[in-house]
C-alpha positions in Angstrom: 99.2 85.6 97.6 96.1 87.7 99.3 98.2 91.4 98.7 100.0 90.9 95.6 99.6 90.7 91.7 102.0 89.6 89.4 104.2 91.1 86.8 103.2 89.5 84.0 104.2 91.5 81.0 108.1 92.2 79.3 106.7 96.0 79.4 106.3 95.6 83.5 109.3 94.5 84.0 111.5 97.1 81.5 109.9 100.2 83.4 111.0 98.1 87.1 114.3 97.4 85.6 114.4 101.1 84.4 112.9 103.1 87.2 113.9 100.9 90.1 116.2 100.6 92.5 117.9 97.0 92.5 120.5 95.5 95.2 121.8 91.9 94.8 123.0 89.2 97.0 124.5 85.8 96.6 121.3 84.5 95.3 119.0 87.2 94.2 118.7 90.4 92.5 115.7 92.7 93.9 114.1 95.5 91.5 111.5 98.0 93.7 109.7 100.9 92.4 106.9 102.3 94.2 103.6 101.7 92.2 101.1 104.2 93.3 98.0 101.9 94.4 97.8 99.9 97.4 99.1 96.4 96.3 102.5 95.1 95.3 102.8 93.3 92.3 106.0 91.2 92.2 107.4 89.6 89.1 110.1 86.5 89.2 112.6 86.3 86.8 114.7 82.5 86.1 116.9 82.6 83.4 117.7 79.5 81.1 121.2 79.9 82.4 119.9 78.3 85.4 119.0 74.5 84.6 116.4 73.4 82.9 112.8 73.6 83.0 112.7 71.5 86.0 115.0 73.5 88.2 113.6 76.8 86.9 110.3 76.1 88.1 111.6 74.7 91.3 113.5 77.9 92.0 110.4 79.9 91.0 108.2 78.2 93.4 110.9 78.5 96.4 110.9 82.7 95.2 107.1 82.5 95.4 106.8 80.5 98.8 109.1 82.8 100.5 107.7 86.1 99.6 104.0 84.4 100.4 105.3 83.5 103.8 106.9 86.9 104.6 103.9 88.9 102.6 102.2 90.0 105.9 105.3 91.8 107.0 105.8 94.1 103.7 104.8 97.3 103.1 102.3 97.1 100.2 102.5 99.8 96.9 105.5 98.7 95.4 106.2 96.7 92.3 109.1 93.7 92.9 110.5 92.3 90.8 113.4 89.2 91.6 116.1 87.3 89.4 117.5 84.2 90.5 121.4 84.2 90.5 123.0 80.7 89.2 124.2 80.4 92.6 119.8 79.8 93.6 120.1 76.5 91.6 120.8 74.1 94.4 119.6 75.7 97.3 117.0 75.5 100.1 113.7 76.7 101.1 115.2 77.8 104.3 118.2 79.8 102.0 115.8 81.2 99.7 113.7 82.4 102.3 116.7 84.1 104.1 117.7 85.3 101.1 114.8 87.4 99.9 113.8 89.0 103.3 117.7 90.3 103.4 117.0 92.1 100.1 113.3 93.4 101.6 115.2 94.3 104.4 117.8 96.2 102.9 115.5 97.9 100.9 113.7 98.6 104.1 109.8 96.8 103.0 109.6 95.0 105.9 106.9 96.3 108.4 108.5 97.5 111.6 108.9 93.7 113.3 108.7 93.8 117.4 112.0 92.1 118.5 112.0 89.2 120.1 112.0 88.8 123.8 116.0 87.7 125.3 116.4 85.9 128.3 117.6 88.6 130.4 114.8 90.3 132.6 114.3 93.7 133.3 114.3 95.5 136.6 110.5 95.9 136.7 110.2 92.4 135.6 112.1 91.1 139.0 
């Protein structure tokens, strides 16, 4: 992850939990305060409540992937931080993925992405 640091320490993540913003869906929980400096810093949260070692790493790692994938498109000077819901536990890359850039969405991150082209063609097109 070129842009972004990690939340590493239970005192990072009280004062994101604290100060923050969150909004949930199905799978995840999103926490964003702004952090003053020009990175983000994003911290992933996978309870025990969600399997076992194993799986908690698995779901880490699909978190990670996504938000690596999508970091080019996010505004950058915010700290992040994500909980997996239960629901995470048997899910996809491709879910995961759609999952987190709803939250970045909703909590408008996302860099202003040009839409794509539709089929239809415009009268100076012709």
């Amino acid at each position: 992850m070129k842009f972004t640091e990690s939340l590493k320490k239970n005192y990072q993540f009280r004062c994101v939990y604290s100060r923050g913003r969150s909004i949930a869906n199905k799978y995840l929980i999103m926490y964003v305060v702004k952090n003053n400096s020009d990175k983000n810093r994003l911290g992933i949260s996978v309870s025990k409540k969600i399997g076992n070692s194993v799986v908690r790493s698995r779901v880490t790692r699909l978190i990670r992937e996504a938000y690596r994938l999508s970091e080019d498109n996010i505004k950058e000077g915010y700290d992040i931080a994500v909980i997996a819901r239960s629901a995470m536990r048997g899910t996809s890359y491709a879910e995961a993925h759609r999952s987190l850039n709803h939250l970045l969405r909703i909590h408008k991150l996302l860099k202003s992405v040009p839409e794509k082209p539709s089929g239809k063609k415009g009268a100076a097109e012709q």
